[in-house]
Every structure is written in structure tokens, then in C-alpha cells.
C-alpha positions as CSV (number, residue, x, y, z in Angstrom):
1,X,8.8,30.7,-18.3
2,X,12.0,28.5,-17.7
3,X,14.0,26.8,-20.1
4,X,11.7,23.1,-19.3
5,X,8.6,24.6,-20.3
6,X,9.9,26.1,-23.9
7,X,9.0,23.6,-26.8
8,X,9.0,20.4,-24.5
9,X,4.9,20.3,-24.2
10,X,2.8,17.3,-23.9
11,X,2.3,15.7,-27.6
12,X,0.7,12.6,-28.9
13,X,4.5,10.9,-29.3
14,X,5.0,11.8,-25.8
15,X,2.2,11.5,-23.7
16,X,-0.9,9.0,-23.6
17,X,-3.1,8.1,-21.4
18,X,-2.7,5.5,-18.3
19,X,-4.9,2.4,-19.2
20,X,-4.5,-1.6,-18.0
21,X,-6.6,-2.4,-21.5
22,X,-3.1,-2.1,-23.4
23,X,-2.0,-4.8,-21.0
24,X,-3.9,-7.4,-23.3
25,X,-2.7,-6.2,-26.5
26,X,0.5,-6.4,-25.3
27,X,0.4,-10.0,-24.3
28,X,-1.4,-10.9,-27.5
29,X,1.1,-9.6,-29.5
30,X,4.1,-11.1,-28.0
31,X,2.9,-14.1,-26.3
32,X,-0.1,-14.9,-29.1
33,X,-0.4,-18.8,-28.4
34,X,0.6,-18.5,-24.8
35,X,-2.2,-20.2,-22.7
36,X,-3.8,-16.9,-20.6
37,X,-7.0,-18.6,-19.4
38,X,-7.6,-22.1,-18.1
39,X,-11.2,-23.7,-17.3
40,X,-11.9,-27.0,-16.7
41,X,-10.5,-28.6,-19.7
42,X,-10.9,-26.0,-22.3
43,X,-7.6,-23.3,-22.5
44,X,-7.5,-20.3,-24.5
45,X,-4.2,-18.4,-25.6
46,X,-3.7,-14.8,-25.3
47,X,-4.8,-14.4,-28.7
48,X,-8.2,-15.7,-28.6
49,X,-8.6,-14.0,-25.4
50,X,-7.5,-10.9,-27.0
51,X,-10.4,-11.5,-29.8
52,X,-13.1,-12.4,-27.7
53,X,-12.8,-9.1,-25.7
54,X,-12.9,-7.0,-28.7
55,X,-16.0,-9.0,-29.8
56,X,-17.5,-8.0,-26.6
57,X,-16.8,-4.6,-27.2
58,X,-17.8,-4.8,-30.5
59,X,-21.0,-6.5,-30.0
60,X,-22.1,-4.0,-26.8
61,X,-21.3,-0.9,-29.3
62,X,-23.6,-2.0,-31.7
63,X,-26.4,-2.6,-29.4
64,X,-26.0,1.0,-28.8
65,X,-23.3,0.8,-25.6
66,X,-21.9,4.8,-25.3
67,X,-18.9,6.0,-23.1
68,X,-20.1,5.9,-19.7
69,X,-22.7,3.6,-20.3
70,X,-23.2,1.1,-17.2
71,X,-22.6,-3.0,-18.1
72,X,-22.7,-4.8,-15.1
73,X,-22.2,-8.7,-14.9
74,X,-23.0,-11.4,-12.3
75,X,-20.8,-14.4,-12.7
76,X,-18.5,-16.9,-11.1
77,X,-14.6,-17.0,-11.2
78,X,-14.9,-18.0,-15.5
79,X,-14.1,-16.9,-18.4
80,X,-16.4,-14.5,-19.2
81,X,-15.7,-12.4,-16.3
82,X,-12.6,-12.0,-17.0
83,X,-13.2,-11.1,-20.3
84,X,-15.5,-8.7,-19.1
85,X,-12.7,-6.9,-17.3
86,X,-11.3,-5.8,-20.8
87,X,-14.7,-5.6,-23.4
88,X,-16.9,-4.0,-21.6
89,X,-13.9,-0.8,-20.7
90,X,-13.0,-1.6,-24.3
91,X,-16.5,-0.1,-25.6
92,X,-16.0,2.6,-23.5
93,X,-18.6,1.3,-21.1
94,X,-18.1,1.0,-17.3
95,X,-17.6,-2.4,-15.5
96,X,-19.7,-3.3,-12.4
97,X,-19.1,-6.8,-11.4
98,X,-22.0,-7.8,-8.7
99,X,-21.7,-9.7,-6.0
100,X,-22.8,-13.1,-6.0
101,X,-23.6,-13.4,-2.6
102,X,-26.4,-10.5,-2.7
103,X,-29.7,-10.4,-2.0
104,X,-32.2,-9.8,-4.8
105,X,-33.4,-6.4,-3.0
106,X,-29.9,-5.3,-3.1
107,X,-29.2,-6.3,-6.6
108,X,-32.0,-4.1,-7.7
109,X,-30.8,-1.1,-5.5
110,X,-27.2,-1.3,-7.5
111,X,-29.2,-2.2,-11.2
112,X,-31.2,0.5,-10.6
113,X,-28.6,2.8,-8.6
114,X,-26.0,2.5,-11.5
115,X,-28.5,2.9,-14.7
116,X,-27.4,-0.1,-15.8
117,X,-27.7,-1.1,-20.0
118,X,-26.7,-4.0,-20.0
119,X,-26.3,-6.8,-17.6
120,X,-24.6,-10.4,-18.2
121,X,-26.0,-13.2,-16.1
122,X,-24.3,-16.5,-14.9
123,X,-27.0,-19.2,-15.1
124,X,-26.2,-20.3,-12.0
125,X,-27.5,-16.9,-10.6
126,X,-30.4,-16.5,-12.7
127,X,-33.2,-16.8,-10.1
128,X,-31.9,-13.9,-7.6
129,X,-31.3,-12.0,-11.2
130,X,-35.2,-12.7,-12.2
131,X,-36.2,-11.6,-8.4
132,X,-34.1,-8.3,-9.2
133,X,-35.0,-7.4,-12.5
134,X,-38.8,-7.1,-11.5
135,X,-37.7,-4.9,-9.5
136,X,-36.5,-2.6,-12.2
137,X,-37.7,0.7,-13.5
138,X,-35.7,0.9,-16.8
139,X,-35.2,-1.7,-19.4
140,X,-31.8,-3.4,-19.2
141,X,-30.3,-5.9,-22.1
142,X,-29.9,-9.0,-20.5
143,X,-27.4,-11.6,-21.7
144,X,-27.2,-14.4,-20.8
145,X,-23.7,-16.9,-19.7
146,X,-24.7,-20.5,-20.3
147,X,-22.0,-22.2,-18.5
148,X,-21.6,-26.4,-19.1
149,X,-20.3,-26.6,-15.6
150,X,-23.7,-25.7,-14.5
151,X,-26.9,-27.5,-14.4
152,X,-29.3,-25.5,-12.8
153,X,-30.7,-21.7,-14.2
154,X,-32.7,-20.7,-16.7
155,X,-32.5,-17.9,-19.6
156,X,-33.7,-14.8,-18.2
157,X,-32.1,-12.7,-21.6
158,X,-31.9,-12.0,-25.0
159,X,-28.7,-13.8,-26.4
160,X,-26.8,-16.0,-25.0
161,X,-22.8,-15.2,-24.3
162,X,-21.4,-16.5,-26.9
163,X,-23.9,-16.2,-29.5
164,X,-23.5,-12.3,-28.4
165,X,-19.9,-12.3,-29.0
166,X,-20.1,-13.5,-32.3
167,X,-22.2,-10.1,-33.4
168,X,-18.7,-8.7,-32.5
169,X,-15.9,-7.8,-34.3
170,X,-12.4,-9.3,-33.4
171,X,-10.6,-6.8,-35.2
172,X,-12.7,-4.3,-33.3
173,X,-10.7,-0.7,-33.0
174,X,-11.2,-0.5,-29.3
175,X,-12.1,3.1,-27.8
176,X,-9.3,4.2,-25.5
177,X,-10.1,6.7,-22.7
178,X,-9.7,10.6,-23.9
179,X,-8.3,10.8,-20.2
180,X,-7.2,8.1,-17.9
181,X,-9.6,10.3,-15.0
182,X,-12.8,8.1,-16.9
183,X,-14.4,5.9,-15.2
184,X,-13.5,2.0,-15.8
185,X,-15.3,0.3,-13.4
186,X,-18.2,0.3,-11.0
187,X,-18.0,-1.2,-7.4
188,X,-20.2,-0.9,-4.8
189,X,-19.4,-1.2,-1.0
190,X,-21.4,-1.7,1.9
191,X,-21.5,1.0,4.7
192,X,-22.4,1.1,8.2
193,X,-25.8,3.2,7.5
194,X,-28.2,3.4,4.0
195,X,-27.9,1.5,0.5
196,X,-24.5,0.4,-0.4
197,X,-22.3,2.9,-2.2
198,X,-20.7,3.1,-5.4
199,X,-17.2,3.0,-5.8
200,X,-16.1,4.7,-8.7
201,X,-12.1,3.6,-10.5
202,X,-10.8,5.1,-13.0
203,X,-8.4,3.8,-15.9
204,X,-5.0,5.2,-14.4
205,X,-5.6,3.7,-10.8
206,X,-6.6,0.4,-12.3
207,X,-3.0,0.3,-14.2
208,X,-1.2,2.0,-11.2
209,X,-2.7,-0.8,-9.2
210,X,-2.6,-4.0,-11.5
211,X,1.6,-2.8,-11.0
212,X,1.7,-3.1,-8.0
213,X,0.2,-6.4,-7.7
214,X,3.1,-7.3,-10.0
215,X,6.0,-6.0,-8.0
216,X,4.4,-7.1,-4.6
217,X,4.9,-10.7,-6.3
218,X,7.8,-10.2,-8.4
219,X,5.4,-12.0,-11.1
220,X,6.9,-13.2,-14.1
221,X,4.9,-14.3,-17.5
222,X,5.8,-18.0,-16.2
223,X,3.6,-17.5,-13.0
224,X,0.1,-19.4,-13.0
225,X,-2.6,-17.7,-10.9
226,X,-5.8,-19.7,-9.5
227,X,-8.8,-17.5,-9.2
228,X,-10.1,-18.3,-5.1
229,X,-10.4,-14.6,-5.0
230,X,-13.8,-13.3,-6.6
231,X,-13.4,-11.1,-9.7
232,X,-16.4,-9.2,-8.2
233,X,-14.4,-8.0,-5.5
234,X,-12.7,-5.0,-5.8
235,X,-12.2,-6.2,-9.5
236,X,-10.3,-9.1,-8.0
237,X,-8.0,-6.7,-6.5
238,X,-7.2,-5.5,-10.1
239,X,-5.6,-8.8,-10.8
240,X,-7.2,-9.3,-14.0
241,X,-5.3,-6.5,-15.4
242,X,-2.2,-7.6,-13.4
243,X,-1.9,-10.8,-15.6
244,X,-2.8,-9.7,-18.3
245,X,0.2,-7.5,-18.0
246,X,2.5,-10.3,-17.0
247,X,1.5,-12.5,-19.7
248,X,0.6,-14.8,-17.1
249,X,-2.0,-17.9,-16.8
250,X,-5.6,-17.1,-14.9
251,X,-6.6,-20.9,-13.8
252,X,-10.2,-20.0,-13.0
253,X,-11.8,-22.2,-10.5
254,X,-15.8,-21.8,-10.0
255,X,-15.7,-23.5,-6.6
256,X,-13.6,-22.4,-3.3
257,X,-13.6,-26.0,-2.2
258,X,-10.3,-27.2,-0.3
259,X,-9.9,-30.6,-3.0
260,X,-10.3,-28.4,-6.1
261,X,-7.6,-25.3,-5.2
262,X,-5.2,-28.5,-4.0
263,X,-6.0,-30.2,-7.3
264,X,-6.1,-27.3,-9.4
265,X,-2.3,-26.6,-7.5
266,X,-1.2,-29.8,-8.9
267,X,-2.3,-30.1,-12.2
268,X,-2.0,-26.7,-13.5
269,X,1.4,-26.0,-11.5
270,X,-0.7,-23.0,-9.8
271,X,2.2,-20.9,-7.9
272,X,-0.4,-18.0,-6.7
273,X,-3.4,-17.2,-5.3
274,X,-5.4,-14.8,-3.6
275,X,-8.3,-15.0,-0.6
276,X,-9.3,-13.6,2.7
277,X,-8.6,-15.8,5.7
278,X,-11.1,-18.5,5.0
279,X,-9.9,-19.4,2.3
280,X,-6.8,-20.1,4.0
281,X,-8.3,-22.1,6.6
282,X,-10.7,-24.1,4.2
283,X,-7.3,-25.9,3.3
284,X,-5.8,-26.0,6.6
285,X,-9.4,-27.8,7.4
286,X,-9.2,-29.7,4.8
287,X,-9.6,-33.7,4.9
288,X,-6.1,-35.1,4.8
289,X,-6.9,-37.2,1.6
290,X,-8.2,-33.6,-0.3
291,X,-4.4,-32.6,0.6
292,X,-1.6,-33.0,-1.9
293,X,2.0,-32.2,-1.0
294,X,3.8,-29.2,-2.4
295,X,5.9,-30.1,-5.1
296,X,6.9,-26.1,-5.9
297,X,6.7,-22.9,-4.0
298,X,3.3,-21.6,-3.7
299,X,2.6,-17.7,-2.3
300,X,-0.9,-17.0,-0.9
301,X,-2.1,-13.1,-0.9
302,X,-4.1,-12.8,2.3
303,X,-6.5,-9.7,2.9
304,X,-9.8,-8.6,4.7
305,X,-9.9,-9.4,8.3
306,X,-6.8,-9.7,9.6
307,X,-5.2,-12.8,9.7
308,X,-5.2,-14.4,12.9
309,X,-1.1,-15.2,13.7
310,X,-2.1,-18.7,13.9
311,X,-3.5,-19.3,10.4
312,X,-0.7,-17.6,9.2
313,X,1.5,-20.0,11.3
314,X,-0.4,-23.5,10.6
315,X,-0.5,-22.5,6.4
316,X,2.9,-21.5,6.6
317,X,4.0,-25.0,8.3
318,X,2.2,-26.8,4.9
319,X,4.4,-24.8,2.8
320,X,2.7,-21.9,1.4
321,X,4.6,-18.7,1.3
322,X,2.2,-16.3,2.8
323,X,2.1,-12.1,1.9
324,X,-0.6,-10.4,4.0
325,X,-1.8,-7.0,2.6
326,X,-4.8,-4.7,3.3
327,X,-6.9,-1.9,1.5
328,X,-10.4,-1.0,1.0
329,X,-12.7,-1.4,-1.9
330,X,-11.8,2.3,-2.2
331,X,-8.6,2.4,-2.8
332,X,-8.7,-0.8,-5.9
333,X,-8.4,-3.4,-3.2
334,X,-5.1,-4.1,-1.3
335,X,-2.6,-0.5,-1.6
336,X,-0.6,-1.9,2.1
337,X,1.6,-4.6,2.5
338,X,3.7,-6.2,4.9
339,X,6.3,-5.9,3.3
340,X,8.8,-9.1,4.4
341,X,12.3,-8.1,5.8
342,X,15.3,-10.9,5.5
343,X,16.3,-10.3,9.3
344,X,13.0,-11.8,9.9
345,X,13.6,-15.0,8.7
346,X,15.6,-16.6,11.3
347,X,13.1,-15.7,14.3
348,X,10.7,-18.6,15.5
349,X,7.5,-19.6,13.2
350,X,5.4,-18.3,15.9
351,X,7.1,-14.6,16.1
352,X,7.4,-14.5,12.3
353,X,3.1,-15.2,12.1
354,X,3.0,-12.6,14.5
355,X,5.0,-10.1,12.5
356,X,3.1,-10.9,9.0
357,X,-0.2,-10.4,10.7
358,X,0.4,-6.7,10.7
359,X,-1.1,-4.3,7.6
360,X,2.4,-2.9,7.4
361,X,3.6,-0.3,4.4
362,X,2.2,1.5,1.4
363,X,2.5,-0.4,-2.0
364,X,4.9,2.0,-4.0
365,X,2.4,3.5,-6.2
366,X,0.7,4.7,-3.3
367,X,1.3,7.9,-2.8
368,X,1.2,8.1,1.1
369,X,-0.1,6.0,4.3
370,X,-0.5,7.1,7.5
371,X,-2.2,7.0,10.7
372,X,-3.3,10.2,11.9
373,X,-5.6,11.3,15.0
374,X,-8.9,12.4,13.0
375,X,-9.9,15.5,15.0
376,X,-6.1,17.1,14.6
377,X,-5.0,15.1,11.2
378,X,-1.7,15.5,12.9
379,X,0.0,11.6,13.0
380,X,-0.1,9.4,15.6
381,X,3.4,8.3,18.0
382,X,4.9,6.0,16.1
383,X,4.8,3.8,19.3
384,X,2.5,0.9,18.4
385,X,0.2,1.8,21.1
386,X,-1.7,5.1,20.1
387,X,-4.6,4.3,18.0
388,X,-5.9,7.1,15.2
389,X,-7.5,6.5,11.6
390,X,-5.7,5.2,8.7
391,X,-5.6,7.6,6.0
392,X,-4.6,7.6,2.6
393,X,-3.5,9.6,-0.6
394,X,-2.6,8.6,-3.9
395,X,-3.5,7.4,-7.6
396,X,-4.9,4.0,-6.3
397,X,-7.4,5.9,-4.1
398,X,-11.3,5.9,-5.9
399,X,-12.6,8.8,-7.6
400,X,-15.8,9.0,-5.4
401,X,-18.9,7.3,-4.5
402,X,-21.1,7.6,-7.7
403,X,-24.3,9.9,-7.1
404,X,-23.0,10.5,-3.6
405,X,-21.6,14.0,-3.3
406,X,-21.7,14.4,0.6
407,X,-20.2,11.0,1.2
408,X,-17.4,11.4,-1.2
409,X,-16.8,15.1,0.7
410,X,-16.6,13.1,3.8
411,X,-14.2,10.1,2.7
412,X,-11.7,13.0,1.2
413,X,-11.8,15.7,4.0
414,X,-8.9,17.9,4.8
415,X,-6.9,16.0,2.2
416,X,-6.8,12.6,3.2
417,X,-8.7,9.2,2.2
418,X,-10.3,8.3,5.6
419,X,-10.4,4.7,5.6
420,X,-12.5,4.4,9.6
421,X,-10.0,2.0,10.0
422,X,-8.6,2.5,13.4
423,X,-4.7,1.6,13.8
424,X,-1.5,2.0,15.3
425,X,1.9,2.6,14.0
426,X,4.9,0.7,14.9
427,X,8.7,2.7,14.7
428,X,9.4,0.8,11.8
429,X,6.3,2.4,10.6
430,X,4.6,-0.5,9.6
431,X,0.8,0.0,10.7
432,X,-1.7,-2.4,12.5
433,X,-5.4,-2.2,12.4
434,X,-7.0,-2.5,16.5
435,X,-10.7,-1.6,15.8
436,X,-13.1,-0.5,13.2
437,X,-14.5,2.7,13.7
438,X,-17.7,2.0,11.4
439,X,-18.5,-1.2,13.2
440,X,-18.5,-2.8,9.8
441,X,-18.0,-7.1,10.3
442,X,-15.7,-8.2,7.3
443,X,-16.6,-11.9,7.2
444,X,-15.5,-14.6,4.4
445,X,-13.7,-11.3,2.8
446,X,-16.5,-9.2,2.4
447,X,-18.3,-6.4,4.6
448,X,-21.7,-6.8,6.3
449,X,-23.4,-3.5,7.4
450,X,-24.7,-4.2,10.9
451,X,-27.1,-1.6,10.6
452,X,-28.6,-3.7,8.3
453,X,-28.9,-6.7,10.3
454,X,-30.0,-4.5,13.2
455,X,-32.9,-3.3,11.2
456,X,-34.0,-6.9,10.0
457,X,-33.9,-7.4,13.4
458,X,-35.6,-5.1,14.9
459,X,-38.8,-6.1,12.5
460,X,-38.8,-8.9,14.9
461,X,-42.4,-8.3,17.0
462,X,-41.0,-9.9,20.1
463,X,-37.3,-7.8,19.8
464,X,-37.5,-4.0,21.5
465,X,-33.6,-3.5,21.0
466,X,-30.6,-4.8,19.1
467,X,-26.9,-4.2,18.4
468,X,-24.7,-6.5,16.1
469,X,-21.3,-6.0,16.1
470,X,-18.1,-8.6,14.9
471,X,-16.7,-11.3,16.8
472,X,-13.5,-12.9,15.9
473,X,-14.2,-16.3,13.9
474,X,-11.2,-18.9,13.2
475,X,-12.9,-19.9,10.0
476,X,-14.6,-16.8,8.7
477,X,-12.2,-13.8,10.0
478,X,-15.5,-12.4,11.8
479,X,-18.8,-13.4,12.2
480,X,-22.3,-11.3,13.2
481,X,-23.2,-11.1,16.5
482,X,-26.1,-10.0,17.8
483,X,-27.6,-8.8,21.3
484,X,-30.9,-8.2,21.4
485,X,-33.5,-7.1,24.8
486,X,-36.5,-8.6,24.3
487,X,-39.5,-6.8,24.9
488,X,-41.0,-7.5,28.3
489,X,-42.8,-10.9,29.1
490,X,-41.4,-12.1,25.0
491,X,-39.4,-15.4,24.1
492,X,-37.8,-16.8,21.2
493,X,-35.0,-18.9,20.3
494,X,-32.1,-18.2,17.9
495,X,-33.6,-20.7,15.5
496,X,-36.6,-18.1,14.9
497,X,-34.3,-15.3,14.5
498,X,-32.3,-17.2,12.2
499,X,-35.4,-17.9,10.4
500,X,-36.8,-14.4,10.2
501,X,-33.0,-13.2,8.8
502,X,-32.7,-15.7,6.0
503,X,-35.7,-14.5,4.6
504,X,-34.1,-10.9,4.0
505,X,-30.6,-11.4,4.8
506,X,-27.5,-13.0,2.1
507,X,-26.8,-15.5,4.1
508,X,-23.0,-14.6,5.1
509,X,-25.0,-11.7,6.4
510,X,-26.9,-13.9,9.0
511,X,-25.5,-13.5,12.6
512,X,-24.0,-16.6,13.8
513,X,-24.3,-16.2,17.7
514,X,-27.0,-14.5,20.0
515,X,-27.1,-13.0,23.4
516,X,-30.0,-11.4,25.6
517,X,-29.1,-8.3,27.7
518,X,-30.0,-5.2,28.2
519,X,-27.3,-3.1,25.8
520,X,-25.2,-0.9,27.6
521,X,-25.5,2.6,27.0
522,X,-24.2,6.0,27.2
523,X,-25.4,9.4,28.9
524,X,-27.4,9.9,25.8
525,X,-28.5,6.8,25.6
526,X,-26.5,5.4,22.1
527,X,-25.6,1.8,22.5
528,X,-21.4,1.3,23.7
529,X,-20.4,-1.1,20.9
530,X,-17.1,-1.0,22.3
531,X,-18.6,-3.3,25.5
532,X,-20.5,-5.5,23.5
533,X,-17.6,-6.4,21.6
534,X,-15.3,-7.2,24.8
535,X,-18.2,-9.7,25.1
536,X,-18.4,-11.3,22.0
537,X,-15.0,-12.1,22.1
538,X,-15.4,-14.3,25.1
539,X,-18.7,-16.3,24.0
């Protein structure tokens, strides 16, 4: 034993355990009448924020909510999902925030999937929800979020939101993890075969994370965030913890409509925000009298599909300071960023888009980033022209897929995160995705399994093959498309396939062009994706 290990253990003065749900105490203790959540008209200070979460908690402990107890919610940007991102962890529980866009077959899957207790419904949502809970094998509390803004819904619960929190306790003792390794929230991710899978995060990579998004921004407590990105993605990228840690202002828009975020801009003195490319280009679309002129710097956090240069370019020319980053829902959204470099400022608009189009670095609390050929793991020439797999280590990387031991196994193998993102690394060592290796199509921000839409498909009477892979959208980053053969002496038109998808299909999920060929093949007859996406690209 050296000299550092005698008397100098671990102690409870010492050492405690990582977790983003001190953040809020913090903040309400310092900043107590500092505004932390705007909605429509109504504001709420870090204080009452602060109470309302520990009601939650309270109120979900004495309807019997355990440690690793499932609570999942389906909502809008408001403020009960962000409170959510704080009570529910609070009790102990774990989070899963559900996508909005979802079908009410998948819904079920991830109800059922994740054991679920408890589940907090958005009226505006409550029909899918009814659809999914019939679904259900095992009874699930429902609560239920009666929103003003919204006139449509109906109860589908219990309690209502706010009649629950006020069972609770707002000097609730909140449960802190034992170790920061438990589980704090509950994602779920679409792959390119099967149900979606569950991403599991745990308390230290949600604080590890929410810092980061702080020192990719520099944010300071003065900084006013609008929500355009969904807190059901990726936890909003772990931005609700984020602010919370700044101090800073969540200005929760319901909408992503171009008038609102340019309204919302104005009045609220928003100064960043978050979205994949189409959010971007919803305000470079926008009608010139939903436009208002800048009055103070505004940053824009881009991710998903790339960027194409020229969004970056035209957004860029209306003001907005743009930082482009890139991760997985594995890894607590975005751990990469292209990081910005002063000798770039001088070169042209057009060379500088080009440049922040790239994934570029690790954040600094991941551990490392590379690009590596997958059948040696040994890294790729730093030449910008070989392509290998991105790969990933460090505290922001998931725990595993929940209930999924041989696809966790395969995501960690020899060491490494293994993103299926296909790159290539630049010698500045800033990395640049070229191709997907799991064909997945990331439209609007979110992932769309094209085995799935391949197997709606193929329930088509009059379709004997299909393959769907992404085409490059200006609007949506990527869109479906799908070529289908068509069984001999068969017809239909794109409007019947269109048709036939909605019925079983989100409808982001619904491919947005068509072509009839026969699919080109290999030796062994599996379809050459690779070809059909040349194509698509030129339709």
C-alpha cells in the first residue's frame, strides 16, 4: 500500500454521488424568485419549480412508486415535462418520456416493454394513449395533464396533474441515488430490425452530459432557452438538467411553428435553442411577415442529419449563430461538436457552412472519439477519405438496452460504443459522417426503421419486393424512399401505398417518394442499398 491509499478513503464528506437533481436545489436556493419556466403567460420561479417537483415525487411515493419503478409521460414542450425530468428521478423512479409522434402499436410495445406504473398523459395525446392502453397487460396509474392551451382530448386517468401534485409534499426529502450507476431515465430508440430498444441513462451521465451542454454554450444564468427541441428526445439532449444547472430560463413553446419561435425570440429575449435541421429551415421558409429582425445574438444547436452547408449558410446570413453537434440517443444525445476555431472566421460564408457541417470533436466529458475500421478496431487514416465506424467511450455513453442482453454485447464489443455511423476523419481530427451503416433514415430529427416501412409494405397484395432507404430532403434532413417490384401483371399508384402506410405507419414514418424497379442484388441475392441510394439522390 503507498502513502495515497493510507487514511485518505472515500467518506461521506468526501465523496457523493454524481446526480443533475442537485442542479435544481441549487438554483432554488440561490436564484429562489428567478423566473426558470415560461409558458404562455403564466411564469414560475425556481422556487415554485423546485416545489412542484418534490410534490411530484412526493405524490408518486405514496401511490406506491419504488426505486426503479417505470413512470413514463407523453407530453408536449410544457411544464410538466419538465418537471417530470426532476420528480419522477426524485422518487427514485425512472423517467421515460414517449414520443409524441408514435403509433399506438408502438406505444404499447414500450408501456408494456418497460413495465411501466405510472404514465402522465398530455390531453392533446389522449386518443393514441386510449388506443395503447387496451393494448396493455398490466394495470398502469394514469394521470392525466389537462393543458388550457389545448382544446381537444379527453380524461383517460385517475387525477388530473395538478390535482396529483397537490397529494405531494413540497418539503418532500427527495431519494438520492445510493450510486450514480442507477438508472434515471428510460429512452427508447428505433433500430434497423425488431421492436424499438430501450436505452437505459444513468444519474452520472445525465450530470456529465447536462455539463457539457453548458460549456459547449458558455451558458450563463442570464441565458433564456426556447424549447423547439422535444424533451422526449434524448431527454432534450439533457438540457433540462443543463438549465436547471445554469439557473437559466426554459421558454417552452408547444408548437414548432416559424411565427411562434420568431415571436417567442422577441418577447422573451430567447438567446438559444435547439432542433434538427428542419427546424432551421421552417424559419428560413418562413413568410417574410412571421420574421422579426434580430435585435441580440441568438445561437442555434443543430443535430440529427447533417446539416446541409447551405442551411447552415442561408440561417447564418439571418443572423443566428449556428453550433452543429452530433450523438446518438445512446450516448445522452449530442457528445461531438464542431468545435469553432477563430482562423475560421475570416474565410467566405460559403467555406465557413462547409466547415460547420462536419460532426467534428468529442465534447470534453467524453472520454474518447474515434473512427476506427470495425473488422481490425485499429483507426482509420486521418485523411478525410477512408471511411470506418464511429466509435465511442466514456461516461456520457448508455448503460445498455434494457431487457436486451445480446444487443447491448453488440453495441459494446471489443471496448468501444459502435455507433454504425460510418465516417471519415480529417487531420485536424475533426470527423465527418458519409453513410449509415444501419440504413436507418433520420428525418425531422428522429430515426425511422426502414425495415419497418419495408414490412408495411410488403403487406401490400399487389407488392412482391421492397427496399426503403434515405434520400436527402432540404426540409426534413431525409425522407423515406421506397422501391418496390410489383408482382407480375399488378398496378397501383403512390396514392394507395400512401394510403395503406398511414394506417400503420406515424406519419413522419410515411415514405415520401416511390420508384418501380427490379432492386438490385447481390450473389446471394440481399438487396444493394448502396445503389438504390445513388438513385434516390437523383429523383
Amino acid at each position: 500500500m503507498n502513502i495515497y491509499d493510507i487514511g485518505l478513503d472515500k467518506n461521506p464528506a468526501n465523496f457523493t454521488q454524481l446526480t443533475p437533481l442537485t442542479f435544481i436545489e441549487r438554483s432554488a436556493t440561490i436564484f429562489p424568485e428567478k423566473t426558470s419556466v415560461i409558458y404562455g403567460t403564466k411564469k414560475y420561479s425556481w422556487k415554485e419549480t423546485y416545489d412542484r417537483c418534490r410534490k411530484l415525487a412526493s405524490a408518486l411515493t405514496k401511490i406506491g412508486i419504488n426505486k426503479n419503478d417505470t413512470v413514463s409521460i407523453i407530453a408536449a414542450n410544457t411544464p410538466a415535462m419538465y418537471e417530470a425530468h426532476f420528480g419522477v428521478p426524485m422518487s427514485g423512479a425512472v423517467l421515460n418520456t414517449l414520443n409524441v409522434r408514435l403509433s399506438a402499436d408502438t406505444l404499447a410495445f414500450m408501456l408494456q416493454h418497460s413495465d411501466a406504473k405510472v404514465l402522465l398523459v398530455d390531453k392533446e395525446f389522449s386518443e393514441v394513449i386510449a388506443k395503447a392502453l387496451n393494448q396493455i397487460e398490466h394495470s398502469i396509474y394514469v394521470i392525466d395533464i389537462d393543458d388550457v392551451h389545448v382544446n381537444t382530448g379527453f380524461p383517460v386517468g385517475k387525477i388530473e396533474y395538478e390535482a396529483f401534485l397537490e397529494t405531494g409534499d413540497n418539503d418532500f426529502n427527495w431519494i438520492k441515488p445510493e450510486n450514480e450507476w442507477d438508472a434515471i431515465a428510460l429512452n427508447y430508440t428505433s433500430g434497423t430490425t425488431g421492436n424499438p430498444k430501450g436505452v437505459v441513462y444513468h444519474h452520472r451521465g445525465a450530470a456529465l452530459n447536462a455539463i457539457n451542454d453548458l460549456l459547449v454554450w458558455k451558458m450563463s444564468n442570464a441565458a433564456v432557452y426556447l424549447w423547439t427541441l422535444p424533451m422526449f428526445h434524448c431527454n432534450g439532449w439533457c438540457f433540462p438538467w443543463a438549465l436547471a444547472a445554469a439557473s437559466a430560463t426554459s421558454v417552452c413553446l408547444r408548437k414548432v411553428i416559424a411565427k411562434d419561435i420568431y415571436k417567442a425570440i422577441a418577447d422573451e429575449k430567447v438567446d438559444h435553442f435547439c432542433g434538427a435541421p428542419i427546424v432551421l429551415q421552417t424559419m428560413i421558409n418562413a413568410h417574410p411577415d412571421d420574421k422579426k429582425v434580430l435585435e441580440h445574438k441568438v445561437k442555434a444547436m443543430v443535430a440529427g442529419a447533417a446539416p446541409p452547408a447551405s442551411v447552415i449558410e442561408n440561417i447564418e446570413k439571418e443572423g443566428f449563430e449556428i453550433t452543429h453537434v452530433y450523438g446518438l440517443t445512446e450516448t445522452y444525445g449530442p457528445s461531438v461538436i464542431c468545435e469553432w476555431k477563430e482562423e475560421w472566421d475570416d474565410l467566405p460564408l460559403e467555406e465557413r457552412a462547409e466547415l460547420k457541417s462536419r460532426q467534428g470533436v468529442r465534447y470534453l466529458l467524453l472520454d474518447e472519439l474515434d473512427v476506427l475500421n470495425p473488422q481490425t478496431m485499429e483507426p482509420v487514416p486521418a485523411d478525410g477519405v477512408t471511411i470506418g465506424e464511429i466509435m465511442m467511450k466514456g461516461n456520457n455513453v448508455m448503460k445498455g438496452y434494457l431487457k436486451n442482453p445480446s444487443a447491448t454485447e453488440e453495441a459494446f464489443k471489443k471496448g468501444w460504443f459502435h455507433t454504425g455511423d460510418l465516417a471519415v476523419k480529417y487531420p485536424d481530427g475533426y470527423v465527418q459522417i458519409k453513410d449509415r451503416s444501419k440504413d436507418i433514415v433520420i428525418s425531422g430529427g428522429e430515426n425511422i426503421s426502414t425495415i419497418e416501412v419495408e414490412g408495411v409494405i410488403y403487406r401490400i397484395p399487389e407488392v412482391e419486393e421492397v427496399a426503403c432507404v434515405a434520400k436527402p430532403d432540404e426540409k426534413w434532413g431525409e425522407v423515406v424512399c421506397a422501391f418496390i417490384k410489383l408482382k407480375e401483371g399488378e398496378n397501383i399508384t403512390n396514392e394507395q401505398i400512401v394510403e395503406h402506410c398511414r394506417k400503420e405507419l406515424a406519419g413522419f414514418k410515411v415514405p415520401k417518394y416511390f420508384y418501380f424497379m427490379d432492386l438490385p442484388k447481390t450473389s446471394t441475392g440481399k438487396v444493394q442499398k448502396f445503389e438504390l441510394r445513388a438513385i434516390a439522390k437523383t429523383l
